[in-house]
C-alpha positions as CSV (number, residue, x, y, z in Angstrom):
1,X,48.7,-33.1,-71.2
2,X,48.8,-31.5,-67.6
3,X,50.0,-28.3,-66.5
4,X,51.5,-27.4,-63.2
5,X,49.6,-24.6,-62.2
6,X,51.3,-21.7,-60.3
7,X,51.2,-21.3,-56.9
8,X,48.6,-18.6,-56.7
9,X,45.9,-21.0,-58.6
10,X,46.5,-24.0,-56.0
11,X,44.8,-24.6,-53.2
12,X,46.1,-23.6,-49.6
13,X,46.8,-27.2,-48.9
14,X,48.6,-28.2,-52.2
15,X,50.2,-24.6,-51.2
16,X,51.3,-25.5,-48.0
17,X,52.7,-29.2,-49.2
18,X,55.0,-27.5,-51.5
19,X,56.1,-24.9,-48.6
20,X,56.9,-28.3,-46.6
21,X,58.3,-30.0,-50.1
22,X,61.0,-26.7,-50.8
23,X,61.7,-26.3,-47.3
24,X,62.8,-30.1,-46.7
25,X,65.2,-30.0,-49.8
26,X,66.5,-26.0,-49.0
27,X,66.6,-27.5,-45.2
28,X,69.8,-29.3,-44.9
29,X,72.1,-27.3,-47.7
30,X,71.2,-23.9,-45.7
31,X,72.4,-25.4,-42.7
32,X,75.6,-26.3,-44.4
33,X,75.7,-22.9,-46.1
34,X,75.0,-21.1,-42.4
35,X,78.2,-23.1,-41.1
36,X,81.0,-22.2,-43.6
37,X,79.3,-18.9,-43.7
38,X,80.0,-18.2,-40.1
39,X,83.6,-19.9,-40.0
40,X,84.5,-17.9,-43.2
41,X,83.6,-14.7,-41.1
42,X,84.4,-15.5,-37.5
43,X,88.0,-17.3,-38.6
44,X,88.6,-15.1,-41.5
45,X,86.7,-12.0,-42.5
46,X,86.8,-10.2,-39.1
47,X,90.6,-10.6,-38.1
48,X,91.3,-9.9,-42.0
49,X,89.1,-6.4,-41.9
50,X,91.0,-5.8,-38.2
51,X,94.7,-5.7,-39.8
52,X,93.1,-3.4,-42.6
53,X,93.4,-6.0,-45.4
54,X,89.6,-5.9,-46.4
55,X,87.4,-3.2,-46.7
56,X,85.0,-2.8,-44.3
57,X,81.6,-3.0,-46.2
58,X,83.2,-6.7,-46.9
59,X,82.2,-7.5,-43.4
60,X,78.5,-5.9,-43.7
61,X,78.3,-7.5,-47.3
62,X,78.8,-11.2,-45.4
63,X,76.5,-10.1,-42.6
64,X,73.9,-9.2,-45.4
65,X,74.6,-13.2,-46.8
66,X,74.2,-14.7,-43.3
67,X,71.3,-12.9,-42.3
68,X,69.5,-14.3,-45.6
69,X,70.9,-17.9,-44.7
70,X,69.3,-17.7,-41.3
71,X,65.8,-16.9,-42.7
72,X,66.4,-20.1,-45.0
73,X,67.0,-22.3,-42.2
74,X,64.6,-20.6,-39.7
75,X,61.6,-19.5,-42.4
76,X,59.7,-22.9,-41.5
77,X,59.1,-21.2,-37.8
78,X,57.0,-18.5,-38.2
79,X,57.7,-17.1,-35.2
80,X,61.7,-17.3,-35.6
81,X,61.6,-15.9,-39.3
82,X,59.4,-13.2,-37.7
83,X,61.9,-12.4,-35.1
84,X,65.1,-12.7,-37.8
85,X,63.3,-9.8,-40.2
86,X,62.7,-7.4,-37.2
87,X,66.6,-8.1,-35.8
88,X,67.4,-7.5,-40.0
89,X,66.1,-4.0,-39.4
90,X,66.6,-3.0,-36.0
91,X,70.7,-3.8,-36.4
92,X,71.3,-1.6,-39.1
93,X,68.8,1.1,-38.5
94,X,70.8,1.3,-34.9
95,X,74.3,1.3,-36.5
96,X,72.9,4.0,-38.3
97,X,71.5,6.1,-35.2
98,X,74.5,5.6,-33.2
99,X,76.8,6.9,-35.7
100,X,74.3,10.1,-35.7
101,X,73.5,10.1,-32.3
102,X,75.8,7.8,-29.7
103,X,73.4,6.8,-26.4
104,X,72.5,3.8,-25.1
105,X,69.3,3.5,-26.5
106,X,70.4,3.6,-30.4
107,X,73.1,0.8,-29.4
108,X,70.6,-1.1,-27.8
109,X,68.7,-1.0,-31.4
110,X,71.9,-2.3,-32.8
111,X,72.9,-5.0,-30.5
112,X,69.4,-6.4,-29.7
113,X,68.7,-6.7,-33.2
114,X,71.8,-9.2,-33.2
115,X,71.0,-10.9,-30.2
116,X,67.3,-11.5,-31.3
117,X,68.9,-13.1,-34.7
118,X,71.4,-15.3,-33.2
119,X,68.7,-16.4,-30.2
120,X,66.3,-17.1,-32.8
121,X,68.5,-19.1,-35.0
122,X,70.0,-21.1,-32.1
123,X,66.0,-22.1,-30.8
124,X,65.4,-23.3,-34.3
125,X,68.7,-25.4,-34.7
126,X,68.8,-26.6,-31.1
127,X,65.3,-28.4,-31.9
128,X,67.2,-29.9,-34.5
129,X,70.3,-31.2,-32.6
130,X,68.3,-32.6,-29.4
131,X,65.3,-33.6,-31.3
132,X,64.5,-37.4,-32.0
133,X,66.1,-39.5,-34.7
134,X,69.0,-41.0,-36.0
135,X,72.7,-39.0,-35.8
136,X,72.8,-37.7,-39.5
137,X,75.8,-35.0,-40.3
138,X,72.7,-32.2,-40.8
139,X,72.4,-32.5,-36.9
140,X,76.4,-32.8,-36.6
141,X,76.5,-29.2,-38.4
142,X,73.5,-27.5,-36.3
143,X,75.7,-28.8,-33.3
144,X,78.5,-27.0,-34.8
145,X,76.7,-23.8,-35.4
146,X,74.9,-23.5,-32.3
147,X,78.5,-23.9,-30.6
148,X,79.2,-21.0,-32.6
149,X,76.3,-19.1,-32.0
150,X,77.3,-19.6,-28.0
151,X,80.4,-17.6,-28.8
152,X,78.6,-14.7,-30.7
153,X,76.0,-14.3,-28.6
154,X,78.5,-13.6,-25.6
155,X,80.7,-11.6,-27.7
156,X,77.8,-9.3,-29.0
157,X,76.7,-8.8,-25.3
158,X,80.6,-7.8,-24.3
159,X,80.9,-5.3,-26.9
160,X,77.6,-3.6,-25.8
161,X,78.8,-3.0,-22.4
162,X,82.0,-2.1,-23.7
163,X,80.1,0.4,-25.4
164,X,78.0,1.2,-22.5
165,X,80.7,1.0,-20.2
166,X,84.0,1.6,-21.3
167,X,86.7,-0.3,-19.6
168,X,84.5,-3.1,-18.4
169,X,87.7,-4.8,-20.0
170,X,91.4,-4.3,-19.4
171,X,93.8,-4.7,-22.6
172,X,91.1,-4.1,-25.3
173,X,92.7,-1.7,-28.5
174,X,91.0,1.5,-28.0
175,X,92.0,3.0,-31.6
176,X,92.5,1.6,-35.1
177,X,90.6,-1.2,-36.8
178,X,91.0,-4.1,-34.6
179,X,88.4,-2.0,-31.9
180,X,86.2,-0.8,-34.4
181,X,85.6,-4.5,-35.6
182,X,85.3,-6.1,-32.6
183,X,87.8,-8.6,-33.0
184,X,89.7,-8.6,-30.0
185,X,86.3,-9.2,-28.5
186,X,85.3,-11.9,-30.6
187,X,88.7,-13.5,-30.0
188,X,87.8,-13.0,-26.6
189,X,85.0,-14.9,-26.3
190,X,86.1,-18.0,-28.1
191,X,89.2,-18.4,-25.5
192,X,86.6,-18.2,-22.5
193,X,84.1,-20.5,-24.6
194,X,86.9,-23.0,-24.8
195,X,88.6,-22.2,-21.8
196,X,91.6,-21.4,-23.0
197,X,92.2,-18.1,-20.8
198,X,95.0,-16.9,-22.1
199,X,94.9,-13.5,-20.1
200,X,95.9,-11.2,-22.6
201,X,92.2,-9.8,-22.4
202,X,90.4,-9.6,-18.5
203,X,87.1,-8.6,-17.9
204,X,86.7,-5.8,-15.2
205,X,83.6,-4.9,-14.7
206,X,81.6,-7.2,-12.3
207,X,78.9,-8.2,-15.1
208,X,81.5,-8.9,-17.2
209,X,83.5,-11.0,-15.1
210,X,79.8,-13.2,-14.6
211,X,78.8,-13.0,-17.9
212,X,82.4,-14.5,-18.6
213,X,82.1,-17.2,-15.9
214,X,78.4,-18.5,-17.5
215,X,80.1,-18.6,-21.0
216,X,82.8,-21.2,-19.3
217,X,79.9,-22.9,-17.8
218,X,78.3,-23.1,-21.0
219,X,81.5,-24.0,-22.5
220,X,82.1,-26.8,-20.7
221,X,79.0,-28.4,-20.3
222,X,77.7,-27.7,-23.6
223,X,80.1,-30.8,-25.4
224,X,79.3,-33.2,-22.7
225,X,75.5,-32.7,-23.1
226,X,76.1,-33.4,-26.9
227,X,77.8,-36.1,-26.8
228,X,75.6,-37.8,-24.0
229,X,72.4,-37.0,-26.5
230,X,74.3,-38.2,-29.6
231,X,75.5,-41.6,-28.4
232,X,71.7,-41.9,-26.4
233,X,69.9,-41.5,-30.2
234,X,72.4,-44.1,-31.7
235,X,71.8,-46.5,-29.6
236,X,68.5,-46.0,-29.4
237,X,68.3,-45.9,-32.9
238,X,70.2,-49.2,-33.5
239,X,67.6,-50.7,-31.2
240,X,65.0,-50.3,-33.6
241,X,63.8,-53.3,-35.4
């Protein structure tokens, strides 16, 4: 009777085929995983901890949960797993710095390590969603959470310079929770993703108002491109013999 034989006895190829094997079945239910576990903080979690009704490690807690969910999807690249374990320790070891010692240097640790994560993460599931193949719902949900990953990456760049520079936008809450969550930032970002503009929020300082106008672009173009690329891999997927 044979024995399956750990994974330290087998050979680096038998190794490597059950890397692939795990990664293909963990592949699809990570995704899925990464996109309720962005909606559940975005559309929940942050405005929640802003009006005081949840603790604020709650927040770190979920980040701590979608940091490992990222290194699931993104492990298979060893280059974006590499750059998802530095952002994992440069983020919090900058939090920790600024709250020592505020300058621009410690909130660049913080922030960068964020941006790297989120960059990382979107490379990997972009591949997914304009890659070749069929339309399956695994690419319908990387569309979704690179979409989402638009907004955070803008929103993570506008609290920096609000950091940086305060009052590169008009109407933010300069006290209280809702500013020292973010979320009239993040709330910010989604209405200039989606064009909404409600107007409640401005930007003021020059970058800002740019770095606004790209996220519209990018707003706007960003469904059209999809749905162009969707309906061009049907087809060319019902094509097939």
């Amino acid at each position: 009777m044979s024995r399956t034989r750990p994974l330290s006895t087998l050979p680096l190829a038998a190794w490597r085929a059950r890397v692939k094997e795990w990664h293909e079945v963990t592949r699809e239910p990570g995704l899925t995983a990464l996109l309720i576990l962005e909606s559940f903080m975005i559309f929940l979690i942050v405005p929640l901890t802003s009006m005081g009704l949840l603790p604020a490690f709650i927040l770190s807690l979920l980040y701590l949960l979608l940091v490992l969910t990222i290194l699931t999807v993104t492990w298979h690249s060893p280059l974006a797993a590499v750059a998802v374990f530095i952002a994992f320790i440069l983020s919090p070891v900058g939090t920790v710095l600024w709250r020592e010692d505020p300058s621009p240097l410690t909130q660049w640790l913080s922030g960068g390590g964020r941006l790297l994560a989120i960059s990382a993460l979107s490379i990997v599931v972009a591949r997914v969603v304009f890659g070749p193949g069929r339309v399956t719902m695994h690419r319908v949900q990387g569309a979704i959470v690179l979409y989402l990953n638009f907004a955070l990456f803008f929103f993570i760049i506008y609290r920096m310079m609000e950091v940086l520079q305060p009052g590169s936008f008009s109407n933010l809450p300069h006290s209280g929770r809702e500013y020292g969550s973010g979320a009239a930032l993040l709330y910010f970002s989604f209405s200039t993703l989606t064009t909404l503009g409600y107007g409640d929020i401005t930007p003021v300082h020059p970058l800002a108002r740019s770095l606004a106008n790209l996220e519209g672009v990018i707003g706007q173009l960003y469904p059209a491109t999809l749905l162009a690329r969707m309906v061009s891999l049907e087809i060319a997927h019902r094509r097939q013999p």
